[in-house]
VOSESE-190535 format. One record per residue: residue in three letters; z negated, x, y of N, C-alpha, C in turn. Coordinates in steps of 0.05 Angstrom, whole numbers, plus 5000, padded with zeros to 4 digits. Layout:
% residues N
ALAZXYZXYZXY;...
This chain:
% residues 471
UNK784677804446782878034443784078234423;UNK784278504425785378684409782678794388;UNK782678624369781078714348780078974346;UNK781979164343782179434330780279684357;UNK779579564375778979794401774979784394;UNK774479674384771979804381771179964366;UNK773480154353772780394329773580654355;UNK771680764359771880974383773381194366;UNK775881274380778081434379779581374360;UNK780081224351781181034331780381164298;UNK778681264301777481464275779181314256;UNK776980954248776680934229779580794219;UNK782380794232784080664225785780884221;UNK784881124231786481374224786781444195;UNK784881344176783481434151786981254136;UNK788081424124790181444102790381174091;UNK793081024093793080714082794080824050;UNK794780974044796281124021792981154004;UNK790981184014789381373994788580983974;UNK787481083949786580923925783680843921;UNK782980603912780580503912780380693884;UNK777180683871776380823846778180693816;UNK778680483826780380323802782880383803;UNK784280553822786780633826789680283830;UNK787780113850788479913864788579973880;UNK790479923908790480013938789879703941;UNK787879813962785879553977788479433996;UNK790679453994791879364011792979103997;UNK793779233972794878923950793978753941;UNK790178833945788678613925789178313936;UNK789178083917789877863916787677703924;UNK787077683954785277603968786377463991;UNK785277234000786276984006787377114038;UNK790077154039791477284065790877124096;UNK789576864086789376694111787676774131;UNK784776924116782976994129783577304147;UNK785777374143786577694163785477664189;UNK786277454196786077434223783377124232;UNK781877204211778877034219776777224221;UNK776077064246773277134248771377044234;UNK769377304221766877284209764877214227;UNK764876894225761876834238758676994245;UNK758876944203756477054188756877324176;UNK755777514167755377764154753377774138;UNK753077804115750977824098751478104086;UNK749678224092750578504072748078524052;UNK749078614018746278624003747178893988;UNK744279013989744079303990742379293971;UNK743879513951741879563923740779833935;UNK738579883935737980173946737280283924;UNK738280593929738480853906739980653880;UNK742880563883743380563852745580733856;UNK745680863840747680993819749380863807;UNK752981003808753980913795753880763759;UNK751180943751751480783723748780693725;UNK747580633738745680313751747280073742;UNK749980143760751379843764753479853744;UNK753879983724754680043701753779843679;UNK750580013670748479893654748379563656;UNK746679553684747179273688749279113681;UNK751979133685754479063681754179043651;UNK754279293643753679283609752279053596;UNK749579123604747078993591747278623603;UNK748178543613749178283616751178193603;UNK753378353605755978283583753978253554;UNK753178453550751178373526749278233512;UNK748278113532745877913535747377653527;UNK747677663561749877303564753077343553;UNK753977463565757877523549758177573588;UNK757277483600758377423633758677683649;UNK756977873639756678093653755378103686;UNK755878243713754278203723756778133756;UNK755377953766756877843798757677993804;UNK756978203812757878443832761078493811;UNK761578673787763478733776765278493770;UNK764278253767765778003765767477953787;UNK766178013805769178073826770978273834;UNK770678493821772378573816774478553796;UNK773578543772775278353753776578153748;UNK775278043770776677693780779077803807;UNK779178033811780478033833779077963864;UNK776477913866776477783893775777873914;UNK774878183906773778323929776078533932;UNK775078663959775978953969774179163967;UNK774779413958772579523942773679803961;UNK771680063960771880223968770880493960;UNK769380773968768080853968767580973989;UNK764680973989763481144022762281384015;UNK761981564030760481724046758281764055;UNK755781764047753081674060752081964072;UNK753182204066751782414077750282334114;UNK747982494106746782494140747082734154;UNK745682754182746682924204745183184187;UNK743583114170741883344164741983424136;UNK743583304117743483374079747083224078;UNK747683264056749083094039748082934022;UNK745982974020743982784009742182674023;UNK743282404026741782214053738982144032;UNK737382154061734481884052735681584059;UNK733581464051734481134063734381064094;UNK733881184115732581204136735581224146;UNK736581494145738481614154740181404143;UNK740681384126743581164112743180874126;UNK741280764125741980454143742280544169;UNK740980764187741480764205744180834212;UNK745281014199748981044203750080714197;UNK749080544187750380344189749480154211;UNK746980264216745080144241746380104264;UNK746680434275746780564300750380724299;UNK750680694278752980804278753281034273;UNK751081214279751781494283750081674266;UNK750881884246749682054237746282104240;UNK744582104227742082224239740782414220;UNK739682504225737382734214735782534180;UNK735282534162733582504147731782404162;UNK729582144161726682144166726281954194;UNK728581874199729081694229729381504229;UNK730281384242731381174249732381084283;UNK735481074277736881114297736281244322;UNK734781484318735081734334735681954328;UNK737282084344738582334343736182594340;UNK736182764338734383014339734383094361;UNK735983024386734783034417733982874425;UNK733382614419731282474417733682194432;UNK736482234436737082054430737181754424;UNK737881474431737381244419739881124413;UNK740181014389742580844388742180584374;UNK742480414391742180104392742880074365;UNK740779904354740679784321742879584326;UNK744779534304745879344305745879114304;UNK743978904289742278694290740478654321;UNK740478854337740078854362743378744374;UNK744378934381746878774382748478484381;UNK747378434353747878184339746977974353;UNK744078034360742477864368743077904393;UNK743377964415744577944448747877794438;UNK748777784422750677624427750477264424;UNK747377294417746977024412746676964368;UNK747677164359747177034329743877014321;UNK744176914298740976984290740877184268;UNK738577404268738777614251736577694227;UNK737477684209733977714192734577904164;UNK732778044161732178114138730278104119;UNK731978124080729578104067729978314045;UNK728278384040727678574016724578513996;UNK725078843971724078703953720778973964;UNK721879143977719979383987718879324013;UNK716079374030716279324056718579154071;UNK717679024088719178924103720379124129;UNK717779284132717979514153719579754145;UNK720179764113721180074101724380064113;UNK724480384103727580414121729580224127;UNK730680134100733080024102732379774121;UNK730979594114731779334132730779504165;UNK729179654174728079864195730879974201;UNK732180024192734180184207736680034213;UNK736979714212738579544227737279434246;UNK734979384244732979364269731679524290;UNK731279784292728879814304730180214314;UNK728480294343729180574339726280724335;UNK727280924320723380974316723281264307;UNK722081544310722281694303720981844277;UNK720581694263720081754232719581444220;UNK720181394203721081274183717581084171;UNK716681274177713481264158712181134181;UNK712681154201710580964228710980694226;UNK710780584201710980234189709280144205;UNK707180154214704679974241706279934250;UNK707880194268708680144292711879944286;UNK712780044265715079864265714479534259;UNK712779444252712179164257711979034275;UNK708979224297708579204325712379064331;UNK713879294332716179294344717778994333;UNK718078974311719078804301718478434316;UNK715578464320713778194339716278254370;UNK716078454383717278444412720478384408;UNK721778464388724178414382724878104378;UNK723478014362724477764357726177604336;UNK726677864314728277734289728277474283;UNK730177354263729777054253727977034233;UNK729177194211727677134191726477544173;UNK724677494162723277864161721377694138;UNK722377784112721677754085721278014067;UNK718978024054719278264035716278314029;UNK714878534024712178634020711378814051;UNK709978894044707979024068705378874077;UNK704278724073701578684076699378854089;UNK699679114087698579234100699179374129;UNK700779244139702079314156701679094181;UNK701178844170700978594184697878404192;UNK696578544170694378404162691378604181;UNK690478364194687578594205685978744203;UNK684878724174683578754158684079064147;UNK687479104147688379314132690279444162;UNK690079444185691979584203689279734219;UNK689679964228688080114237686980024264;UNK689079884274688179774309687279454307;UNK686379324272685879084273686478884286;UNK688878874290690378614311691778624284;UNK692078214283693178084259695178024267;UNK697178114266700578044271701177814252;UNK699377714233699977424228700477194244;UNK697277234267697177044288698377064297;UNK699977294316700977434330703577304334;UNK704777304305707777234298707376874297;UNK705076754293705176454287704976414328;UNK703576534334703976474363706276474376;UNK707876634368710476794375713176474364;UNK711476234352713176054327714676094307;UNK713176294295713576374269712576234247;UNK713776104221712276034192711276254193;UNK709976394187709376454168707076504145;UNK708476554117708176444088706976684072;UNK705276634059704576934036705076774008;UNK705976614003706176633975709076413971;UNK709176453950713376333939712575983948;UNK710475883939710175633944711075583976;UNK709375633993710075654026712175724036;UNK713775864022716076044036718875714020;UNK717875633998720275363992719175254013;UNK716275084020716574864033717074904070;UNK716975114078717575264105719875004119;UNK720174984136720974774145724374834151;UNK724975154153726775184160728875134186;UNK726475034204726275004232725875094264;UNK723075374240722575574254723675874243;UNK723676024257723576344249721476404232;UNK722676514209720476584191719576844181;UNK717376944170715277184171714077144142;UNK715977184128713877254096713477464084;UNK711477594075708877754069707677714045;UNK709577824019708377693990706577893970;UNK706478173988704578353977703478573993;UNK701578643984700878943995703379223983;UNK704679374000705979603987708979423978;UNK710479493958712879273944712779033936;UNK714478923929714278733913713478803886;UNK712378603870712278803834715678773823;UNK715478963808717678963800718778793783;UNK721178613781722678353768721778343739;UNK721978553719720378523690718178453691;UNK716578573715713778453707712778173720;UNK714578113743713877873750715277643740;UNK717277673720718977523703715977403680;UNK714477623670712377643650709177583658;UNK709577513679706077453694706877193705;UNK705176913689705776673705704076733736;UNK701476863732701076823769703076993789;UNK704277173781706577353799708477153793;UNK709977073780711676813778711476673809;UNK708876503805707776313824707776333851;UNK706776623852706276823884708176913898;UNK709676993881711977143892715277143888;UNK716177063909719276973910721277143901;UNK723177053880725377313869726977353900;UNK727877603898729977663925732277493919;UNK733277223902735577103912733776823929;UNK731376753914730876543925729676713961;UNK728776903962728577023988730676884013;UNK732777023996735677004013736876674009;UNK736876493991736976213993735676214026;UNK732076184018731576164042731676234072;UNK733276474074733876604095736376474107;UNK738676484087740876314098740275974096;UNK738275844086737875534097736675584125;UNK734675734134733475874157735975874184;UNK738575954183739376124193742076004202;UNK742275844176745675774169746775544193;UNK744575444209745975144228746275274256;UNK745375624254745675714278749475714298;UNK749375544316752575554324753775794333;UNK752575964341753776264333754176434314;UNK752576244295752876524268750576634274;UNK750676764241747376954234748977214225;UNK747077464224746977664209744877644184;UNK745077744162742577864145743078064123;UNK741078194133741678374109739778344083;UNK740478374053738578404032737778604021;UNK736278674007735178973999733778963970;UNK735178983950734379093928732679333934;UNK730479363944729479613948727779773924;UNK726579603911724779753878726979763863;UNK730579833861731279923847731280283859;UNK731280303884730980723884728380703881;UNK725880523875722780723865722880613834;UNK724180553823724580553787726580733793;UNK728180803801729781093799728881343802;UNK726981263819724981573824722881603796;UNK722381403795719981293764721481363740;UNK725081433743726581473714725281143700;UNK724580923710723780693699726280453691;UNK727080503665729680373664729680093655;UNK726679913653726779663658725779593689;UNK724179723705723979703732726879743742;UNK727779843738731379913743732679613744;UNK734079663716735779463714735379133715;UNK732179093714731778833719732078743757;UNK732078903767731478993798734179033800;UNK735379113791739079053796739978873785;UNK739278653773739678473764739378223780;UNK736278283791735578123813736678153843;UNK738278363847739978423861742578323864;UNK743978333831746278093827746377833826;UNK742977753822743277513829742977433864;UNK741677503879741977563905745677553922;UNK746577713898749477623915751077393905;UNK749677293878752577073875750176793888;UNK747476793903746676623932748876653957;UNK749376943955751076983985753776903977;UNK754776923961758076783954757676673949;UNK756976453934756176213932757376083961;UNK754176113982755176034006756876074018;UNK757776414023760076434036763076274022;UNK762976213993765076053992766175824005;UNK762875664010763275404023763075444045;UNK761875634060762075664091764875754102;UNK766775994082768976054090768076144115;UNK766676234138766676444158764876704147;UNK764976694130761676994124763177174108;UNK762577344120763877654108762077794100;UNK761977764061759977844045760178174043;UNK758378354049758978624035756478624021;UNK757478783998755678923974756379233977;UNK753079323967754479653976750779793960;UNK750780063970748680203964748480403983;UNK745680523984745480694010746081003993;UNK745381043970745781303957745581233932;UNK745381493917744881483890742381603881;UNK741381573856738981713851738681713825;UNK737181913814736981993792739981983777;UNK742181833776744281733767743781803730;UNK742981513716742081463704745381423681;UNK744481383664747381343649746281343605;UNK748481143603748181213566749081383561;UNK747681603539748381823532749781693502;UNK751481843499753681773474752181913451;UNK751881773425751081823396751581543393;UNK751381563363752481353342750581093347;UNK747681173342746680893359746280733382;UNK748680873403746880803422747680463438;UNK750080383423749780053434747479973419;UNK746179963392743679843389741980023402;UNK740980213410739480193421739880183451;UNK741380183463740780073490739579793483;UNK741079673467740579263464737179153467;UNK736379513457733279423463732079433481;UNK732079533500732079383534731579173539;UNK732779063523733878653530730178583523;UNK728078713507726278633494723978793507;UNK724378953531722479003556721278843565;UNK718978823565717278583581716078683605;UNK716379003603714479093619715279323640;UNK715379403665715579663684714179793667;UNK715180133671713380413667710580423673;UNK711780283704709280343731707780103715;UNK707479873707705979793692703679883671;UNK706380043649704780113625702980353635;UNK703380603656702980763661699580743674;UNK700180503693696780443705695080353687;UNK694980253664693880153643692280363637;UNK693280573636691080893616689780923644;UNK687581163624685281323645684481583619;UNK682381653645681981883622681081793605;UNK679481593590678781513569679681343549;UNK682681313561684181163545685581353508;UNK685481243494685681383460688781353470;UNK688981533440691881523428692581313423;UNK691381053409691980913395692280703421;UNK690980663427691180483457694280593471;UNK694580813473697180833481699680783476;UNK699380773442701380733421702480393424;UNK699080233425699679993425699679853447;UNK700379993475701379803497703279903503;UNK704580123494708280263496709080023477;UNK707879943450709779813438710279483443;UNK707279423453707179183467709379153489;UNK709779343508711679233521714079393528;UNK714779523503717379653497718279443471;UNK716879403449716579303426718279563408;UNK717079783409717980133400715180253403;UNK714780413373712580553360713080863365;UNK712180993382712481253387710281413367;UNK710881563369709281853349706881863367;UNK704682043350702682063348702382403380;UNK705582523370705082743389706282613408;UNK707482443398708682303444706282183448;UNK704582053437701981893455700782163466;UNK700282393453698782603458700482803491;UNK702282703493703682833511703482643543;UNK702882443537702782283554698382293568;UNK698182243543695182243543693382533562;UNK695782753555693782903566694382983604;UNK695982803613696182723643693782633654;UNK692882463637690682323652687982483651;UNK687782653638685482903640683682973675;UNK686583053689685383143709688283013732;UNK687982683734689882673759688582663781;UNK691082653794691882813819692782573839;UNK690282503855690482243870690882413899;UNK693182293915694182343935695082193941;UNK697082143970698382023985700781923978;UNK702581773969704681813972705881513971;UNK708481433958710181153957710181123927;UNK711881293918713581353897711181413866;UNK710381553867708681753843705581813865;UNK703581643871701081833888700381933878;UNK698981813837697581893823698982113801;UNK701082173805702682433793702482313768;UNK702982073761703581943724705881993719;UNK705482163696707882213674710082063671;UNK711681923686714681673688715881913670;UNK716582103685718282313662718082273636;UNK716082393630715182433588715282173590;UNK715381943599715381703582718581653583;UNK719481693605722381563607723481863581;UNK723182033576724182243561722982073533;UNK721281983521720181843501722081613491;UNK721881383512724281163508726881223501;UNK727781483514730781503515732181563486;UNK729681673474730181693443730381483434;UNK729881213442730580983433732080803450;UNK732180873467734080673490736780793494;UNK737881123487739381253490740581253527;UNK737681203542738981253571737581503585;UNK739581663594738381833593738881893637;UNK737382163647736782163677737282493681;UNK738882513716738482773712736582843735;UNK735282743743732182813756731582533764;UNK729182593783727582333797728682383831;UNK730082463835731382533865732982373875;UNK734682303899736982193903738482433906;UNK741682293900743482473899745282483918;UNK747882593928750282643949752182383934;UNK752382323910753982043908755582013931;UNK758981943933759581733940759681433934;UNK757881223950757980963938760180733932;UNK759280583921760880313910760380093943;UNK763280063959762179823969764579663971;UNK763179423970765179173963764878913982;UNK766878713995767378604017769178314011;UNK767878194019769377854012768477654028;UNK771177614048770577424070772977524090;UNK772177374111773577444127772677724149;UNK774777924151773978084154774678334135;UNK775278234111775378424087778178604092;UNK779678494096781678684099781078904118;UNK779678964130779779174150779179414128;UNK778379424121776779574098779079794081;UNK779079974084780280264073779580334049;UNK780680474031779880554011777180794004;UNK776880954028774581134027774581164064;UNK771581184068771181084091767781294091;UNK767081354114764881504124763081214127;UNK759581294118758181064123757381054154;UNK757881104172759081014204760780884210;UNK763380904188764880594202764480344194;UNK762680374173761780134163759679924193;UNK758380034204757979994232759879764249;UNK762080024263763779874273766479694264;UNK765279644236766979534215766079164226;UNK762879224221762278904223762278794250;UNK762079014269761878874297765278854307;UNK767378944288769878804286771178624274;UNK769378624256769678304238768978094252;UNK766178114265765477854274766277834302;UNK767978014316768777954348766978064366;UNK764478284355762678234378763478584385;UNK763078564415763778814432761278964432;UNK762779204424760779494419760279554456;UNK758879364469758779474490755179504503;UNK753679364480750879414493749879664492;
């Protein structure tokens, strides 16, 4: 079989063997086990931090070296030598600044799209999800995240759909498809009670021989026999600080490595091989929140998520691990003054999300009440005119629709408050044009270029693993 013919017009091998990874290493020399060149990737696991920023995975990196001395998986392999590293391209058919929709789907479908889609073109177009693909060749395919199960990213290796926000319908879709395993939040999307056409895609999916589990207890003892369907909240998951700090969120709800444990015990005895993808997804809504313990504990729980996937792929030796990000956002970073290694260190002593401390007030909440649950779970005494700056939000909010911010709460003035003590500072609540960090270990890895468009990443994996771009 000639490996190399499923990159249409040979684009992606055209791309410069001369150009330099960000470390100014050519991916051609890194010291990575030469035997696998010519192996096929069974398995593919790709784990996706959504919206981090280069100094996301910085901080993190940081704030672990500082914690433990170990620093964090993801940069440990680079330091160790063991990955192939890159940078991409995420622009869409419609910004340079992709949504999440548009970005999985270029890795979906392959092909450029509009903002707000999923793998359709603006002529209405379809281009076969890749996990569709996957799955006609016989592998088994699943996804888990820490946001909806239905939200873009894991939606845009699955499914074609013409806006992004039609989550009903992408469930509906998800039942006729047939995935292996579909882990994450959305509750409202599944449940009768809360879907507008009251059909319980619980039953639906248990008829279909599906587990499925709503809480961390059920999702360990799952038999790992059947295709599984877990459902651990309404809306996201909560975010890793606070469910690190709540024994009943503890209890209820599965971290995204134990997610993915269970996905690859789910998946792993399949004799064709599996796909899965993972999804740090509440690290881009603490980026939109400027929330820099919702952040970095959520990329943390992200790095632990991949040293589950290497882990296994060590011992499996067929699985071709990528790590990567769909864009950047807010791109968060330490601002330089004399204090600012101690005060970043105080981070480490966060117990609590923004989005936490933030739902706590109302209009009748005092100054003093504000003072003492910033410090409760910052363990930091703000002034009398920062409670007052915060305080007077709640006067007259502004309840609307939305994901990110409905209730229009001040994340700003508070993340502007901390930074005077955390020294991290944001240059909006937006995503940005970033080119990303992605990184590759397994077999398969060598194909991989030093800067690459997020569309060959596409026909990257369906050349790793042997399977023909021909459905």
């Amino acid at each position: 079989m000639n490996r190399r013919k499923f990159f249409r017009n040979g684009s992606f091998f055209a791309l410069g063997t001369a150009l330099f990874s960000p470390l100014g290493v050519n991916a051609a020399s890194l010291d990575f086990d030469q035997s696998k060149k010519n192996k096929k990737a069974k398995n593919i696991i790709i784990v996706v931090s959504d919206g981090m920023s280069i100094g996301t995975l910085n901080m993190a990196d940081i704030y672990l070296n500082r914690k433990t001395g170990n620093g964090s998986n993801w940069l440990n392999l680079y330091k160790e030598n063991k990955a192939v590293h890159a940078m991409m391209d995420m622009a869409s058919a419609s910004s340079l600044v992709t949504d999440s929709s548009a970005a999985s789907s270029s890795w979906g479908g392959g092909v450029r799209i509009t903002n707000g889609a999923l793998n359709m073109s603006a002529n209405g177009e379809k281009h076969l999800p890749i996990w569709q693909k996957f799955k006609k060749a016989r592998k088994m395919a699943g996804c888990v995240t820490t946001v909806p199960i239905t939200h873009a990213t894991p939606a845009g290796f699955c499914v074609n759909n013409k806006k992004r926000s039609n989550q009903s319908e992408i469930a509906l879709q998800y039942l006729d498809l047939g995935f292996d395993v579909l882990m994450g939040g959305g509750n409202e999307y599944f449940a009768a009670d809360k879907r507008k056409d009251k059909r319980d895609l619980y039953s639906e999916f248990a008829l279909k021989g599906y587990d499925v589990v709503t809480s961390r207890d059920q999702m360990i003892a799952a038999t790992g026999k059947k295709p599984i369907l877990g459902v651990f909240n309404n809306g996201g998951l909560p975010y890793t600080v606070d469910r690190n700090n709540d024994k009943e969120l503890e209890k209820r709800v599965p971290t995204l490595a134990e997610m993915t444990q269970t996905a690859i015990d789910t998946m792993k005895h399949s004799e064709e091989g599996f796909v899965l993808q993972i999804e740090a997804g509440k690290v881009d809504w603490a980026a939109h929140g400027n929330d820099i313990s919702g952040l970095l504990y959520d990329q943390i729980a992200h790095d632990e998520a991949i040293k589950v996937a290497i882990d296994f792929a060590e011992k499996d030796e067929n699985t071709l691990v990528i790590i990567t990000t769909d864009h950047g956002n807010s791109n968060p970073g330490l601002i330089y003054g004399k204090n600012v290694d101690k005060n970043f260190d105080k981070v480490q002593h966060y117990t609590h999300s923004n989005e936490w401390i933030l739902n706590g007030f109302n209009e009748k909440t005092t100054r003093s009440q504000i003072k003492e649950r910033i410090d409760f779970a910052n363990n930091i005494a703000i002034s009398n005119d920062d409670a007052q700056r915060i305080l007077r939000y709640y006067k007259n909010l502004n309840i609307e629709e939305g994901i990110y911010n409905p209730r229009h709460l001040p994340f700003k003035v508070l993340s502007e408050i901390q930074g005077k003590n955390n020294s991290v500072g944001w240059i909006s609540q937006s995503h940005s044009a970033d080119y990303v960090e992605l990184a590759m270990v397994g077999p398969g890895s060598h194909l991989l270029k030093p800067f690459i468009k997020n569309t060959d990443l596409h026909f990257l994996m369906l050349e790793a693993a042997e399977v023909e771009n021909k459905f």
